[in-house]
C-alpha positions in Angstrom: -65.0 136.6 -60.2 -68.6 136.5 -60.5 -69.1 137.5 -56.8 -67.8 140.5 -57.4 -69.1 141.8 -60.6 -70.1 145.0 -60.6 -69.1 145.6 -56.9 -66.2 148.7 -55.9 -62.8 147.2 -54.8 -60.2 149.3 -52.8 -57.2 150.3 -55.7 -54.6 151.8 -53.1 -52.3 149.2 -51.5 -54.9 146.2 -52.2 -53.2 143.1 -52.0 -55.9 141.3 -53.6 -55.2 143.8 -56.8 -51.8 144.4 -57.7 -51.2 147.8 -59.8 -54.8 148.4 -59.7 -54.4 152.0 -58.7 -52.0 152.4 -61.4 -53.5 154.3 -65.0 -50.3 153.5 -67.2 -50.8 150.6 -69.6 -47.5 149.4 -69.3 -47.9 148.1 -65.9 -50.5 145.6 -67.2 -50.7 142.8 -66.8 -49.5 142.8 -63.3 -49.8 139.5 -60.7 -49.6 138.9 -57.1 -50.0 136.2 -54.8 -52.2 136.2 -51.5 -54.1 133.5 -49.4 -58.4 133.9 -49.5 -59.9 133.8 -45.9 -59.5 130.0 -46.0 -56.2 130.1 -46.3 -55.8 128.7 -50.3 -52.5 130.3 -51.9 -53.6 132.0 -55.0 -52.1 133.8 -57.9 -54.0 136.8 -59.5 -53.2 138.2 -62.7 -55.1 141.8 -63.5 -55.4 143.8 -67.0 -56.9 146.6 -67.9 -60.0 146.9 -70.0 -60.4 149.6 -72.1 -63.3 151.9 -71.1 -66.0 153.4 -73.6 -69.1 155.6 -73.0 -71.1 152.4 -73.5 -69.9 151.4 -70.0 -72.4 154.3 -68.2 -75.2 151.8 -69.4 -74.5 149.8 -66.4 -72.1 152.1 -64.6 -72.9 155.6 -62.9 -72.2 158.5 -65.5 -70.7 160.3 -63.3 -66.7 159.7 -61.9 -63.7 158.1 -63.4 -64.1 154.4 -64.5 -61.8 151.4 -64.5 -62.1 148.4 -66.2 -60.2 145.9 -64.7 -60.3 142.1 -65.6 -59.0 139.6 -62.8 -57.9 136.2 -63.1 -57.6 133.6 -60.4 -55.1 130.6 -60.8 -55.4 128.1 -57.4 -51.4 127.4 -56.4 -52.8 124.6 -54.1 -52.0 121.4 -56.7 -49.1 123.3 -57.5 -47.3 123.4 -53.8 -48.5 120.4 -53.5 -46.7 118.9 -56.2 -43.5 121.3 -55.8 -43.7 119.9 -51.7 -43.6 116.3 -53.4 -40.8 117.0 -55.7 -39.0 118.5 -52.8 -39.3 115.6 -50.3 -38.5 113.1 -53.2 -35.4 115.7 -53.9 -34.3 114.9 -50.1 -35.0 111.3 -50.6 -32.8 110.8 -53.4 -30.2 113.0 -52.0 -29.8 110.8 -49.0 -30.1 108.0 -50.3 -26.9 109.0 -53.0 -24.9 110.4 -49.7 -25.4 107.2 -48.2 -24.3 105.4 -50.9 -21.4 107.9 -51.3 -20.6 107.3 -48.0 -20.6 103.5 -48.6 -18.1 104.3 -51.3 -16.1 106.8 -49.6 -15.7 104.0 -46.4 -14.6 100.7 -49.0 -12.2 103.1 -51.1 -10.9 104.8 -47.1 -10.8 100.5 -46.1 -8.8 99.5 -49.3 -6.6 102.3 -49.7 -5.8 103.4 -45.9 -6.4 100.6 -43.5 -5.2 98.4 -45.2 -1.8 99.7 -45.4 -1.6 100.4 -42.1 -2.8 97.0 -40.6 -0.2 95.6 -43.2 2.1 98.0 -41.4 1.4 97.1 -37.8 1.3 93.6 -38.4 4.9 93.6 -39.8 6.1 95.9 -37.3 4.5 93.5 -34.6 6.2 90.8 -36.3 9.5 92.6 -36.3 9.3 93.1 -32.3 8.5 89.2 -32.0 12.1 89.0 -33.2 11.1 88.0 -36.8 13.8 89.8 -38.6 12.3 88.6 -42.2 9.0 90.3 -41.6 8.2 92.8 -44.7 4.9 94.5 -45.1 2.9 94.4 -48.4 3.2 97.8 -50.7 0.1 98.6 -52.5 -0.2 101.7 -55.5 1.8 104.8 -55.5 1.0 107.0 -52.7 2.2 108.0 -49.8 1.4 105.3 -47.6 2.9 102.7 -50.0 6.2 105.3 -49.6 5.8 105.0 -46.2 5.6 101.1 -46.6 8.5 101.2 -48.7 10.6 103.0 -46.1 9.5 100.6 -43.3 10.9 97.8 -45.5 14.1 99.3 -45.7 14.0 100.2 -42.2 13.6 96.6 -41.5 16.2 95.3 -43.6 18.4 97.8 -42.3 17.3 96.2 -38.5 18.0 92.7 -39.8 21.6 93.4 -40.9 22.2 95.5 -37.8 21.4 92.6 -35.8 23.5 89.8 -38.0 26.4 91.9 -37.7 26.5 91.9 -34.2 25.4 88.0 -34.0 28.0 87.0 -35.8 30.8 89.8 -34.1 29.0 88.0 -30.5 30.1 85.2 -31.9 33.7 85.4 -33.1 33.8 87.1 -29.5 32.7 83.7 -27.5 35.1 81.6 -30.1 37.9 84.0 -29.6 37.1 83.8 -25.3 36.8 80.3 -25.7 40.1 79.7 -27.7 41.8 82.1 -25.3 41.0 80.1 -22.1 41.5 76.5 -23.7 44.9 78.0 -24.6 45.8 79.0 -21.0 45.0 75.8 -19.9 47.4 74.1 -22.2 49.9 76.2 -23.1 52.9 78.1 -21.1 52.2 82.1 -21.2 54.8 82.8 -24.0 53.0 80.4 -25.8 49.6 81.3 -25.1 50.5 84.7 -25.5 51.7 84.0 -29.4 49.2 82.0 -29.8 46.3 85.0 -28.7 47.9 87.3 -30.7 47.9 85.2 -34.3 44.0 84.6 -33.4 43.3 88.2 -32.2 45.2 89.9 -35.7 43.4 87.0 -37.7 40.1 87.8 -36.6 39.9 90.9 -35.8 42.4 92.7 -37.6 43.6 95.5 -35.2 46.2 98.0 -35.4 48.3 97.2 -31.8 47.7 94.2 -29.6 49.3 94.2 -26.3 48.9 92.3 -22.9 49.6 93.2 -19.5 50.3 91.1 -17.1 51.1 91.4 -13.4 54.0 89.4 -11.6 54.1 87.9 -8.3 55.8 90.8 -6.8 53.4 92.9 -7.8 54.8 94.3 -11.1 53.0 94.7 -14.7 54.4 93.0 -17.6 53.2 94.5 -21.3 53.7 92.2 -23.8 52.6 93.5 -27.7 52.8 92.1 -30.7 55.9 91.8 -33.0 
């Protein structure tokens, strides 16, 4: 710097001169950073400069001489642009998590919630007392297994509930035949006549009747 040419520095713990107190060459060139009064960031880099006796020309003969050389680069454009590549950094950052997050959401839509609305909306379906209602299976994970399952699960329902429709059935036939018999027929008959339906339908192993007499006795009556 040519405001302080020729001037004394301070060597020992200077800041403003890194390794400036030190005499070994390989220490040169050293650098530091430090802020001026004004507050500008600024990298120095010092070397030596070898000495000669031509120096006392402008020097003092006597003491130990130094020759230093300093050089001042001005980190201010620099930050300035490393601040700007940060912020744009950021900006692009959240911009792709946002995006990301667009992604993430569609994918989490497509994959997830639309199983499980396919799901609820069967299962709704199912409790309407549509036995026929199947949800969609989509890929091979495990909500389509679980899809899978609740289609079984609701076929499984639907012949539950035939089974006993049509057993409900043969039941109010089998009533129904029993009473038109009694109307119609003497009890021996109507009781032969029972038993054919009753091993017809229903196949069981002993059939028998008991009956109760006007004087207060039971009658049983099985099957020959």
């Amino acid at each position: 710097e040519n405001a302080a040419q020729g001037t004394r520095i301070e060597t020992g713990g200077n800041p403003g001169c890194p390794k400036c107190d030190s005499t070994r060459p390989e220490d040169f060139p050293a650098a530091g950073m430090f802020s001026t009064p004004e507050g500008v960031r600024t990298l120095r880099i010092i070397n030596r400069i070898p000495t000669s006796p031509a120096c006392g020309n402008c020097h003092e003969a006597s003491g130990t001489w130094r020759g230093l050389v300093s050089v001042d680069f001005d980190l201010t454009a620099l930050e300035r642009g490393e601040a700007e590549q940060r912020r744009s950094v950021l900006t692009i950052g959240l911009a792709a998590s946002i995006v990301l997050t667009g992604l993430i959401w569609l994918l989490f839509r497509k994959l997830v919630m639309r199983s499980i609305t396919s799901i609820t909306r069967t299962a709704r379906r199912l409790a309407d007392g549509d036995l026929t209602a199947r949800t969609e299976v989509h890929g091979r994970n495990e909500l389509s297994l679980l899809a899978r399952q609740f289609n079984r699960m609701a076929g499984r329902i639907g012949d539950q509930v035939n089974r006993i429709k049509a057993a409900q059935m043969e039941s109010s036939l089998l009533y129904t035949l029993v009473v038109e018999c009694a109307k119609s027929l003497e009890t021996t008959d109507m009781a032969t006549g029972v038993f054919r339906v009753i091993l017809e339908k229903l196949r069981p192993e002993h059939v028998a009747f008991f009956l109760e007499t006007a004087d207060g006795r039971w009658i049983c009556a099985t099957a020959a």
